[in-house]
LUMMARGU-276540 format. One line per 8 residues: number of its first residue (from 1); their letters; for each residue x, y, z of N, C-alpha, C. Coordinates in Angstrom, 3 decimals. Atoms other than C-alpha are relative to their C-alpha. Last residue first. Example, Ala and Ser with C-alpha at 12.3 -4.5 7.8 and 13.67 -1.06 7.14 Angstrom:
% LUMMARGU-276540
2	sa	-0.820 -1.190 -0.060 13.670 -1.060 7.140 -0.770 1.090 0.730 ~ 0.890 -1.190 0.000 12.300 -4.500 7.800 0.900 1.200 0.000
This chain:
% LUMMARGU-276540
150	xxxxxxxx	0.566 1.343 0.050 -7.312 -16.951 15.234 -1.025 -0.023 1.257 ~ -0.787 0.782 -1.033 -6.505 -13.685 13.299 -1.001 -1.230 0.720 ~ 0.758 0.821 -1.329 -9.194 -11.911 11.794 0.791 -0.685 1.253 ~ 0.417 1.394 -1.211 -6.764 -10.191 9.510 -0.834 0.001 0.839 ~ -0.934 0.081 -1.137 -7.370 -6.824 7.353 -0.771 -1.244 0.688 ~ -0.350 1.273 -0.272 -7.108 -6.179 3.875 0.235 -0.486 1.613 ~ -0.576 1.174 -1.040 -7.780 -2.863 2.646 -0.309 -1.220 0.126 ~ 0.141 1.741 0.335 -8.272 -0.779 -0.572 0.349 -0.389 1.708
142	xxxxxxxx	-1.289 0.712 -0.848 -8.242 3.319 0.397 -0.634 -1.511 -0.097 ~ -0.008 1.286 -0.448 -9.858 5.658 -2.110 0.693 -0.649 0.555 ~ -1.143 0.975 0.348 -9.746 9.781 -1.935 -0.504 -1.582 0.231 ~ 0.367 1.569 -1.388 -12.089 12.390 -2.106 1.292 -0.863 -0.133 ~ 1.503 0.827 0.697 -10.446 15.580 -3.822 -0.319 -1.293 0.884 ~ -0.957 0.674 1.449 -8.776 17.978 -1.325 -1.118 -0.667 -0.350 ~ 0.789 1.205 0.557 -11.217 20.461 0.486 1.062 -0.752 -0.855 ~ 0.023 1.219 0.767 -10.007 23.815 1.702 -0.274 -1.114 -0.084
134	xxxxxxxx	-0.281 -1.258 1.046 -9.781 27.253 3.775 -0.111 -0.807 -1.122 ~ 0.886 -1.134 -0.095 -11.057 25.560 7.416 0.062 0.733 -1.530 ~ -0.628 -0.818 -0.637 -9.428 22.292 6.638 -0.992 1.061 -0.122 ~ -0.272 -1.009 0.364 -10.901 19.176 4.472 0.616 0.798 0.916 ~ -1.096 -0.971 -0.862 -10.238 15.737 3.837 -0.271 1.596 -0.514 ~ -0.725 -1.301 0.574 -12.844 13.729 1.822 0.597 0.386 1.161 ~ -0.362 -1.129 -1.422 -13.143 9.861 2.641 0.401 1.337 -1.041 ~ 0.338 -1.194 0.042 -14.168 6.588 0.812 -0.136 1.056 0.533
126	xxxxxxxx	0.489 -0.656 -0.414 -13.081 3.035 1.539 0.094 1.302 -0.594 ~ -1.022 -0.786 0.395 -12.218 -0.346 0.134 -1.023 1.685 0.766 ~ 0.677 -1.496 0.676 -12.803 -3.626 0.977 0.662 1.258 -0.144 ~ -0.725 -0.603 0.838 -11.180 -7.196 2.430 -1.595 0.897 -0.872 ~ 1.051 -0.590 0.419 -12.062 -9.069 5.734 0.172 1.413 -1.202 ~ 0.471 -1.605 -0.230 -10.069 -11.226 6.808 -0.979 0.634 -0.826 ~ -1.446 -0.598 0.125 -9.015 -15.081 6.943 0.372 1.311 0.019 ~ 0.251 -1.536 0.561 -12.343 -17.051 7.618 1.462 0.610 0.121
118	xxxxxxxx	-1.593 -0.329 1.041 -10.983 -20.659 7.907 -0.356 1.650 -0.397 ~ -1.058 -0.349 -0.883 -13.444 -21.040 10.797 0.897 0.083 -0.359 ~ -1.112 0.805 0.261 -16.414 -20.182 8.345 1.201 0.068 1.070 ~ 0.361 0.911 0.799 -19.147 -18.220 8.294 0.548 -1.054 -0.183 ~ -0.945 1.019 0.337 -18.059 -15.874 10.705 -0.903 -1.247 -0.520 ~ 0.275 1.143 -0.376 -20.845 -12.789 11.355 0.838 -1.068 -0.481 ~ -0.496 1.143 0.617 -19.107 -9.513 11.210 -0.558 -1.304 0.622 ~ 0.375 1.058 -0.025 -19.763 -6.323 12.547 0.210 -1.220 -0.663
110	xxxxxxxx	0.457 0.746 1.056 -18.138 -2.886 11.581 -0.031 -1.696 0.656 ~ -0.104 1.438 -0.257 -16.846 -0.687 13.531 -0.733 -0.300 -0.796 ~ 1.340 0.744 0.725 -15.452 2.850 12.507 -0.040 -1.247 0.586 ~ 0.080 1.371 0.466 -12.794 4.546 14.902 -1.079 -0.245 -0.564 ~ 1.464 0.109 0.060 -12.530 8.489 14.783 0.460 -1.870 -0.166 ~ -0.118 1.746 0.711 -9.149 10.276 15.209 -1.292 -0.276 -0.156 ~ -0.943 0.242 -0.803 -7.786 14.308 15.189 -0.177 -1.629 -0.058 ~ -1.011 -0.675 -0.254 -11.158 15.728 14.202 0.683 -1.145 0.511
102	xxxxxxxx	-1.335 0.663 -1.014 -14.193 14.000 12.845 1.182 0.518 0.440 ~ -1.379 0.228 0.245 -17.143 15.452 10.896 0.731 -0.463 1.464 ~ -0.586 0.664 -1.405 -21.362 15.880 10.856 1.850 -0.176 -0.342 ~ -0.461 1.501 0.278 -22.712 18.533 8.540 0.963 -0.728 1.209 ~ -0.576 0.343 -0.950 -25.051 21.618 8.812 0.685 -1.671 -0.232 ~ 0.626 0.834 -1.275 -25.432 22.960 6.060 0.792 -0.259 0.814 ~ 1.168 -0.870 -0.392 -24.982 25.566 2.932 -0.929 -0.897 1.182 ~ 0.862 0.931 0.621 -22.158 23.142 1.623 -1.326 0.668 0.433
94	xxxxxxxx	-0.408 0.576 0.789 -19.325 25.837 1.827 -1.095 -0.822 -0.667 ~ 0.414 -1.134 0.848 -20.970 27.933 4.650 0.241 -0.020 -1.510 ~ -0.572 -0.300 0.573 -20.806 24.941 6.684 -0.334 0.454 -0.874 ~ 0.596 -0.295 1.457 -22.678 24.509 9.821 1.448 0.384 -0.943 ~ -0.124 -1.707 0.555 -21.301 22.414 12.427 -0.604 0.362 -1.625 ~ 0.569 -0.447 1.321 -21.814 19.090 13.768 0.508 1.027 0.223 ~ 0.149 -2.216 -0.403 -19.051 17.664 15.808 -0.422 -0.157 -1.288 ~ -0.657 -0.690 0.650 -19.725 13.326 15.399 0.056 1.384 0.537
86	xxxxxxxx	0.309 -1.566 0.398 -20.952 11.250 17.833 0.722 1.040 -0.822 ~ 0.717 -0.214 -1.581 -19.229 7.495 17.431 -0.592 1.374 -0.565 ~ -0.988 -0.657 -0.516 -19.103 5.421 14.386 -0.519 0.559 1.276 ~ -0.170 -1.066 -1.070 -20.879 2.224 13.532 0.959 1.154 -0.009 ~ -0.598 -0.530 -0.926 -20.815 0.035 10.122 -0.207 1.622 0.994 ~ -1.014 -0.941 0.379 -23.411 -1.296 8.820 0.209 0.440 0.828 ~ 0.177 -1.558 -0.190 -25.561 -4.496 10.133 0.905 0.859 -1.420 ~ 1.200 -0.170 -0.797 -24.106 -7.330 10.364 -0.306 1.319 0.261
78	xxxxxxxx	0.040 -0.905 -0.770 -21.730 -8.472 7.427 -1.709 0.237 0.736 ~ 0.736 -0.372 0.862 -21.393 -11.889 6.311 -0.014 1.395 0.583 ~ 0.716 -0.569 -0.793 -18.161 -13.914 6.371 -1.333 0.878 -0.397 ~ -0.357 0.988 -1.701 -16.402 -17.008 4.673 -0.329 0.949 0.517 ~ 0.457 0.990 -0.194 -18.248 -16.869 1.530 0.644 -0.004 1.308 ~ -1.423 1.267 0.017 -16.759 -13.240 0.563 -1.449 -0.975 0.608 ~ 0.856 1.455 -0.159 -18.387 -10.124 -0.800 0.638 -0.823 0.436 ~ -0.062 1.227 1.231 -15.892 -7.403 -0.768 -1.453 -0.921 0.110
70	xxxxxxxx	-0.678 1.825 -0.193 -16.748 -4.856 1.659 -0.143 -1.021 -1.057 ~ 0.589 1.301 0.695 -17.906 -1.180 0.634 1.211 -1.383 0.454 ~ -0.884 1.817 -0.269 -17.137 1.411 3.340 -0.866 -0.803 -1.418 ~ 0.381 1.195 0.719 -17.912 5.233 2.729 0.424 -1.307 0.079 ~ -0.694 1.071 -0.001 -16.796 8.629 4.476 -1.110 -1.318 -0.525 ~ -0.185 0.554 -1.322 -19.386 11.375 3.314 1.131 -1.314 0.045 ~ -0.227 1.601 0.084 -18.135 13.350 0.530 -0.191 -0.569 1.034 ~ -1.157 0.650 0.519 -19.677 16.859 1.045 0.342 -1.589 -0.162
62	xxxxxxxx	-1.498 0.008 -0.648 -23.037 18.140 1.285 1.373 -0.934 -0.413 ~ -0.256 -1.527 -0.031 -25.838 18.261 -1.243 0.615 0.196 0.536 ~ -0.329 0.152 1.412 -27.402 14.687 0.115 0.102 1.578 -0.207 ~ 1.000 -0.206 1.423 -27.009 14.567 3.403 0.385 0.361 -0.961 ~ -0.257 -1.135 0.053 -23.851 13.348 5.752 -1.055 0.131 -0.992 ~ 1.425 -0.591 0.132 -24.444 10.518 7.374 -0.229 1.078 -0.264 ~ 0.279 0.633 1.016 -20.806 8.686 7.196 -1.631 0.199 -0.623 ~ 0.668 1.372 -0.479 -19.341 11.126 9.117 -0.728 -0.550 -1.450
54	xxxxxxxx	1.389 -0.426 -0.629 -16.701 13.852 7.347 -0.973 -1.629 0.486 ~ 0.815 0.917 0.590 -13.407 13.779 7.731 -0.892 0.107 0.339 ~ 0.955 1.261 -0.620 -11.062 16.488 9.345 -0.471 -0.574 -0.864 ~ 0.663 0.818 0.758 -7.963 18.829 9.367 -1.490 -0.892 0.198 ~ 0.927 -0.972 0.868 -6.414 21.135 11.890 -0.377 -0.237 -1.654 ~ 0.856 -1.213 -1.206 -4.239 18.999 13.306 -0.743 0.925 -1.400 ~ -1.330 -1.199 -0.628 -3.441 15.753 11.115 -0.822 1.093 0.575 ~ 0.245 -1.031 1.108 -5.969 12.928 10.449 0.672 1.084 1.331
46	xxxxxxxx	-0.737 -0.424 -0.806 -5.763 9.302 12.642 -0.006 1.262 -1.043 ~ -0.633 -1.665 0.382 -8.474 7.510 11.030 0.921 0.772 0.852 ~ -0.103 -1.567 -0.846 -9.122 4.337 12.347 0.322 0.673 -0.697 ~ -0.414 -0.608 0.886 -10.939 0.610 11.156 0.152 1.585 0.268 ~ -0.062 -1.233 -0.648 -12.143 -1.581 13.748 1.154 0.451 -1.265 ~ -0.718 -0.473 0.938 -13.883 -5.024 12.326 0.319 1.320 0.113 ~ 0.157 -0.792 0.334 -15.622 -7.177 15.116 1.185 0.774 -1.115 ~ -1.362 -1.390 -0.271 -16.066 -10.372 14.956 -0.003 1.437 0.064
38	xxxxxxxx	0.393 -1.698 0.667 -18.756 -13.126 15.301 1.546 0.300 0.372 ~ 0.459 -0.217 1.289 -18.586 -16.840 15.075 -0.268 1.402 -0.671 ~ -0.441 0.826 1.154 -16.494 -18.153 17.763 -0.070 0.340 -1.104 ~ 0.111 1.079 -0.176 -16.963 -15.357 19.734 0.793 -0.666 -0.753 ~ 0.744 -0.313 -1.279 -16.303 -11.504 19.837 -0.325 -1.239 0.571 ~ 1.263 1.240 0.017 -13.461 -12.136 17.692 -0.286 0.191 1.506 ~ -0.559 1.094 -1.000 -10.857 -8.879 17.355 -1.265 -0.771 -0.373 ~ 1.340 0.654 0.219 -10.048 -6.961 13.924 0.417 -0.596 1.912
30	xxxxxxxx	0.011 1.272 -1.093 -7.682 -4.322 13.614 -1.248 -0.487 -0.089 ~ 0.795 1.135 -0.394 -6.860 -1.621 11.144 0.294 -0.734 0.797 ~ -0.254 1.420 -0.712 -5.151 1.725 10.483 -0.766 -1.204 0.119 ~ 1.224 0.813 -0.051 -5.843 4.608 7.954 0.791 -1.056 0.676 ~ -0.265 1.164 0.116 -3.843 7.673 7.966 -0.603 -1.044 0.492 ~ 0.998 0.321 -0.935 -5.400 11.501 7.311 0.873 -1.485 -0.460 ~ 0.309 -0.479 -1.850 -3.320 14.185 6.255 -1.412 -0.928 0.824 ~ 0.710 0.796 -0.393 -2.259 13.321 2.451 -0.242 0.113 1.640
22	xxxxxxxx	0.104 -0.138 -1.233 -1.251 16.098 0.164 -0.718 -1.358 0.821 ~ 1.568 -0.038 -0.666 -0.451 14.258 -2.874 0.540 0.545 1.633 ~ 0.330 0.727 -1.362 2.701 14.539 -4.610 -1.443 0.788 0.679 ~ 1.032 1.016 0.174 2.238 15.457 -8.425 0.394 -0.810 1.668 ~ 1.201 -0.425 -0.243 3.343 19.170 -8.496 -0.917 -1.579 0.401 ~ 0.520 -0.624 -1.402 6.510 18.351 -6.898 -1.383 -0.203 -0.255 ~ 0.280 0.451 -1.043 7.199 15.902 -9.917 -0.422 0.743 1.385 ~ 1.135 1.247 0.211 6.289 17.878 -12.297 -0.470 -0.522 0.998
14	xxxxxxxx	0.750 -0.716 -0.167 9.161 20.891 -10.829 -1.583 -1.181 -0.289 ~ -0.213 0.015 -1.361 11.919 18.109 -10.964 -1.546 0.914 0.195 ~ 0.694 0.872 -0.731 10.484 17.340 -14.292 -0.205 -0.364 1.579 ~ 0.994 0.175 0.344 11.291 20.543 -15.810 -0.960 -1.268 0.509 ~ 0.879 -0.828 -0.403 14.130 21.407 -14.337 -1.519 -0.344 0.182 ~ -0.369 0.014 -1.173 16.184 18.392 -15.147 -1.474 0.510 0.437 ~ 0.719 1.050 -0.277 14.651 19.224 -18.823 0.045 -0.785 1.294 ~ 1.287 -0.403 -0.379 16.231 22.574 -18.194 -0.980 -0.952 -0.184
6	xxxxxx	0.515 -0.593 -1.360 19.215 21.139 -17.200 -1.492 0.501 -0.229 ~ 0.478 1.247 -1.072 19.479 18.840 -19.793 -0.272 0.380 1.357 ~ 0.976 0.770 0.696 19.108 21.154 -22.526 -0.311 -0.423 1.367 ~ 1.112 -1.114 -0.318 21.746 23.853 -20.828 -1.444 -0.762 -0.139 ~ 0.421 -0.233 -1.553 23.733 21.120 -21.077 -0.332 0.482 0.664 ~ 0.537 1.288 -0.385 23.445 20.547 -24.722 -0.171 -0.082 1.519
């Protein structure tokens, strides 16, 4: 019997390893107000050494480009889509192109017209692959929620 329970021990201790996620890229937020009625919406990547994300203009046939969808809401509207800065192209021998990516950090912005002075934040969810010179994890989703403040 306690040979049982060890190797069922075993067995899930080993499960569980296999089911933690590599994760090498962490997502921050901030908002500031450019006026009364506009804001801006700054959303960061901070991604471990020798890792990256790819820009959000990446052609079709290449990898996961990063992705924003924003809720709908009544108390703001969005302006535009969101900004990043110059990306490092390079070719990749993986997607048979040249594609744009991020090393180390990258801020997104994102516009915001205030609809309302009870506006409260600005809630969506985002889309990002992580890869390395030898690999690719799968894309991943990130929900957020982030204050306007006053």
């Amino acid at each position: 019997m306690k040979r049982l329970f060890l190797a069922v021990t075993a067995l899930l201790i080993t499960i569980g390893a296999k089911a933690q996620v590599e994760a090498h890229v962490k997502w921050s937020y901030a908002a500031k107000k450019t006026s009364a009625t506009e804001a801006v919406v700054l959303i960061k990547a901070t991604i471990d050494q020798g890792w990256h994300i790819y820009s959000q203009n990446v052609k079709e046939g290449g990898p996961i480009k990063t992705s924003f969808t924003f809720a709908p809401s009544k108390e703001y509207a969005l302006v535009g889509k969101p900004s990043e800065p110059t990306p490092i192209t390079k070719y990749e021998k993986t997607f048979g192109m040249n594609v744009g990516y991020f090393e180390n950090s990258v801020v997104f912005q994102q516009k915001v017209k205030l609809k309302s002075a009870k506006a409260s934040a600005v809630k969506g969810k985002l889309e990002f692959m992580t890869c390395n010179d030898s690999k690719c994890l799968p894309p991943d989703e990130v929900e957020f929620s982030i204050p306007l403040g006053k």
